[in-house]
N, C-alpha and C positions, 0 to 999 in steps of 0.2 A: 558611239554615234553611228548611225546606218547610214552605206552608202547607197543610201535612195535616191531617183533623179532628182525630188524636189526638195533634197537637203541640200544637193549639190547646186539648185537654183537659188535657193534662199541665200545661202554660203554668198556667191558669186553677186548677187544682187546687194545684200548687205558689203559685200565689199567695194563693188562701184557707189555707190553711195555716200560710203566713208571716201574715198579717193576724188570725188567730183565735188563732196562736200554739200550734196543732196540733203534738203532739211524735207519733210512728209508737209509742211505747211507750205510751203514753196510748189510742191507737186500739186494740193490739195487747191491750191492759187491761181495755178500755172494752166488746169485742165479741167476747173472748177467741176469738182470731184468730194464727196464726203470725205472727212479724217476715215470713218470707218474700211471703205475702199482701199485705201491708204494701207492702212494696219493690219488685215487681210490680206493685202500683195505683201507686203512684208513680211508675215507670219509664215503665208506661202499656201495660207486655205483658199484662196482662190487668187485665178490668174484675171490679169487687166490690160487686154492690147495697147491698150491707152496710154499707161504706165508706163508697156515695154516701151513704146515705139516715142515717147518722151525722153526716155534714158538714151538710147539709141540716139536721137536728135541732141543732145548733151555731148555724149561722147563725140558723135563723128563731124558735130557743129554744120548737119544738116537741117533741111527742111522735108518731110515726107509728107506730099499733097494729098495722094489718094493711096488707098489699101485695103486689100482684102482679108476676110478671115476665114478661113477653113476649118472647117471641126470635123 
């Protein structure tokens, strides 16, 4: 296995997931978003603020109003 950053994301994402007990229909409900979206943040071929900042709100049992994105 390569320690590439985005294995190490993928890794760490599928394991909050399993731990919060995150189902991708749930996400795909929750931020009315395609399965394909979904399965690609999962996969780890592309990134979704969307997603992040969903899990994040899960985790910390906030709400985040406004944000910006920097590329």
């Amino acid at each position: 296995m390569s320690n590439c950053v985005y294995c190490k994301k993928q890794i760490l994402t599928k394991f909050i997931f399993s731990l919060l007990d995150l189902k991708s229909k749930e996400i795909q409900m929750a931020l009315n978003i395609s399965k394909s979206v979904v399965s690609r943040y999962l996969t780890g071929e592309r990134g979704c603020p969307e997603i992040d900042l969903y899990i994040i709100e899960k985790i910390f049992g906030i709400k985040v109003k406004d944000y910006t994105i920097n590329e």
